[in-house]
C-alpha positions in Angstrom: -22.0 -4.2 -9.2 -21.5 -2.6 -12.6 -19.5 0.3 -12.7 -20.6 3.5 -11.1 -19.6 3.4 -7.8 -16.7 2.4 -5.7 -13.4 2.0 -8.2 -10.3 0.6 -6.5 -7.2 2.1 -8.5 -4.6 -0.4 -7.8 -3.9 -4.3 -8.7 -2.5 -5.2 -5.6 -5.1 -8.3 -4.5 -4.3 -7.6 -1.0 -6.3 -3.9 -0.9 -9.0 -6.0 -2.8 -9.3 -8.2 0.1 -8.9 -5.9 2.8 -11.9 -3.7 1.0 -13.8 -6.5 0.7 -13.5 -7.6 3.7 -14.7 -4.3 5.4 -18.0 -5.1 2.9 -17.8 -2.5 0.7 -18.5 -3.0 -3.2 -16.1 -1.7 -5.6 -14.6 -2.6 -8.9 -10.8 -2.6 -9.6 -9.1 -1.1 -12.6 -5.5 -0.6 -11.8 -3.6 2.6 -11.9 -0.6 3.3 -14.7 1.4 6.1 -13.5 5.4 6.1 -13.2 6.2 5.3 -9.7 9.6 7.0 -9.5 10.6 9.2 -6.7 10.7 12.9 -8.0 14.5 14.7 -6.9 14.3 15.3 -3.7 10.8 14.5 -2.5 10.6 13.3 0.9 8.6 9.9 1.6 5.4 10.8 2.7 5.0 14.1 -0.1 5.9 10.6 -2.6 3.4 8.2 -1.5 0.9 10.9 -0.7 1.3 12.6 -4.7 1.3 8.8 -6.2 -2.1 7.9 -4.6 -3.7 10.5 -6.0 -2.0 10.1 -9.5 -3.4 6.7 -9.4 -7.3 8.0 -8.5 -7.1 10.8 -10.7 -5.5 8.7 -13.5 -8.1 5.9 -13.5 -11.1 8.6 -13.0 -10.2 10.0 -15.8 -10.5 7.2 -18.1 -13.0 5.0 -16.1 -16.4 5.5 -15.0 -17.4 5.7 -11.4 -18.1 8.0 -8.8 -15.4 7.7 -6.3 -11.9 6.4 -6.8 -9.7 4.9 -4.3 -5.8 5.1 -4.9 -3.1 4.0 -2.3 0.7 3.6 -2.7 2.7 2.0 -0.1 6.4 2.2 0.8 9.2 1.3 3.3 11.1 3.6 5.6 14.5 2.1 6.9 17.4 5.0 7.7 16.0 7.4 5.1 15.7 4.8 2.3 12.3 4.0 0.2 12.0 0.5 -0.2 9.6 0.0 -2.8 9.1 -3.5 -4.3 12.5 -4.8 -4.7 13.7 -5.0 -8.9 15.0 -8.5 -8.4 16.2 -11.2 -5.5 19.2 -10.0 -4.9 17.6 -6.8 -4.4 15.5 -8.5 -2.1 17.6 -10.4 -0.1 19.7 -7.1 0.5 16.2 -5.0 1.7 15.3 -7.5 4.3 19.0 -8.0 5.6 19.0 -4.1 6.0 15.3 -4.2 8.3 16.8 -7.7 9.9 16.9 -7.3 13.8 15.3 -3.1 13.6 12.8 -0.9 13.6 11.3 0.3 10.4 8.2 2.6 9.0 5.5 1.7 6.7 3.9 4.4 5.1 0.7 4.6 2.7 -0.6 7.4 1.2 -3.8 6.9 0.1 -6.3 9.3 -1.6 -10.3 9.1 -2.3 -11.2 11.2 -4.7 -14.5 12.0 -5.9 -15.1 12.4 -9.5 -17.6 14.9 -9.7 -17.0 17.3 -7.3 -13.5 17.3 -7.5 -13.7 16.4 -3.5 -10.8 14.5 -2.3 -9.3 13.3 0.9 -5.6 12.3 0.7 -3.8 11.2 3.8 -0.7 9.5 4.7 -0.4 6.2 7.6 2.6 5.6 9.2 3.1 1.9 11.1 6.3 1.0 13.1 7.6 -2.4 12.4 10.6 -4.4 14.4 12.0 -7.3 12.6 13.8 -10.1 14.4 16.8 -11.1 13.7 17.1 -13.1 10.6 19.7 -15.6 9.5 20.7 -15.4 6.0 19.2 -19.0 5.4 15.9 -17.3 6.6 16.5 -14.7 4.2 17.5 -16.7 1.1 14.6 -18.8 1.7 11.8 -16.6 1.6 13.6 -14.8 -1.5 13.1 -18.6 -2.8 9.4 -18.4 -2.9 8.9 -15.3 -5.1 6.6 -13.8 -2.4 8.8 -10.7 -1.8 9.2 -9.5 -5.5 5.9 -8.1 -5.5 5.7 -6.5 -1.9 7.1 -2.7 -0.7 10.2 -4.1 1.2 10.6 -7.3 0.1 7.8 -8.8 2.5 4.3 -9.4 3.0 3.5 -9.7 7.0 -0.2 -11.3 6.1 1.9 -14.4 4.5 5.3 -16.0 4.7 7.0 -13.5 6.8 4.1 -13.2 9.8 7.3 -14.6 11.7 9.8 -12.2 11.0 7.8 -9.5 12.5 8.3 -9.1 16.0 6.3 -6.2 17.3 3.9 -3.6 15.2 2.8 0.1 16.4 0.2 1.0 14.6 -1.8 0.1 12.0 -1.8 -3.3 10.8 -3.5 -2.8 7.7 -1.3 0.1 7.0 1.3 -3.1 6.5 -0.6 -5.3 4.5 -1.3 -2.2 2.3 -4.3 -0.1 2.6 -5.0 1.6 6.1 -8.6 0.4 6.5 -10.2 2.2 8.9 -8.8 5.1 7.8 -10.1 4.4 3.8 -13.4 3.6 5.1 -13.7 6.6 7.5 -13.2 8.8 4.0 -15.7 6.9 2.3 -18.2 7.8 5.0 -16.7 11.4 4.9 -17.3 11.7 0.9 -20.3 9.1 1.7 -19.5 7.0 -0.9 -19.4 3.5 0.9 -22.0 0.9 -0.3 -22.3 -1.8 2.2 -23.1 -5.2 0.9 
């Protein structure tokens, strides 16, 4: 599909995947918007504003009709866990969820270009680690997977079996809350089905 339609604002792989999956056809051009927490904004306000900065930027330099942005973060004791800067970083994020109960939250907005329309919602999923051993920990920082991933793990690959119970939403953890993205594409009727 040439652009026109669908445009996926992000270059995680994983929303790809989950999009695709659901049979919708899109194209991806990733956002480029500073992620940083503004002073003082609470979690959801931050991942709720940075999905539609990532629509809105990549409508306005893109063609297409309706844009799809989504930012994901971690919740643990009032800390954001966004994709950890390096693996010591790493190792320290999934020691502090080791053994507990954590959130993870995605904003994500669809925005469409014309009418200005938009629907931007935050999904909330509660997640209970096991207990990890640091050896656990150390590996897994050893494969790379976690510097790319909002709390330093991906619970679709290598750390399925640190995960010990979910409440919600398991797209919501992989990255994009499906059903809910695809319920605003019907809403803004901008879903094309394969």
């Amino acid at each position: 599909m040439s652009r026109g339609g669908i445009i996926l604002a992000s270059a995680s792989p994983r929303r790809a995947e989950l999009l695709e999956s659901a049979g919708i056809r899109f194209d991806v051009v990733p956002g480029h918007i500073d992620e940083t927490p503004l002073p003082g904004e609470e979690p959801v306000a931050h991942v709720l504003r940075l999905s539609r900065e990532k629509a809105a930027e990549v409508a306005r330099r893109e063609e297409g009709t309706f844009f799809v942005g989504a930012d994901t973060i971690v919740l643990c004791d009032g800390e954001i866990m966004g994709k950890p800067r390096d693996n010591d970083d790493a190792a320290r994020m999934l020691a502090k969820l080791s053994g507990r109960t954590h959130q993870v939250i995605t904003g994500f907005t669809v925005l469409e270009r014309e009418s200005g329309r938009m629907i931007n919602r935050a999904i909330g999923t509660d997640v209970t680690f096991t207990s990890l051993t640091q050896g656990e920990i150390d590996a897994y920082v050893a494969t790379g997977c976690p510097l790319d991933k909002a709390g330093a793990y991906a619970i679709q690959g290598g750390a399925a079996y640190m995960v010990e119970r979910i409440d919600g939403s398991y797209t919501n953890v992989v990255g994009l809350p499906l059903c809910e993205v695809v319920a605003a594409l019907r809403e803004l009727e901008g879903m094309e089905r394969v």
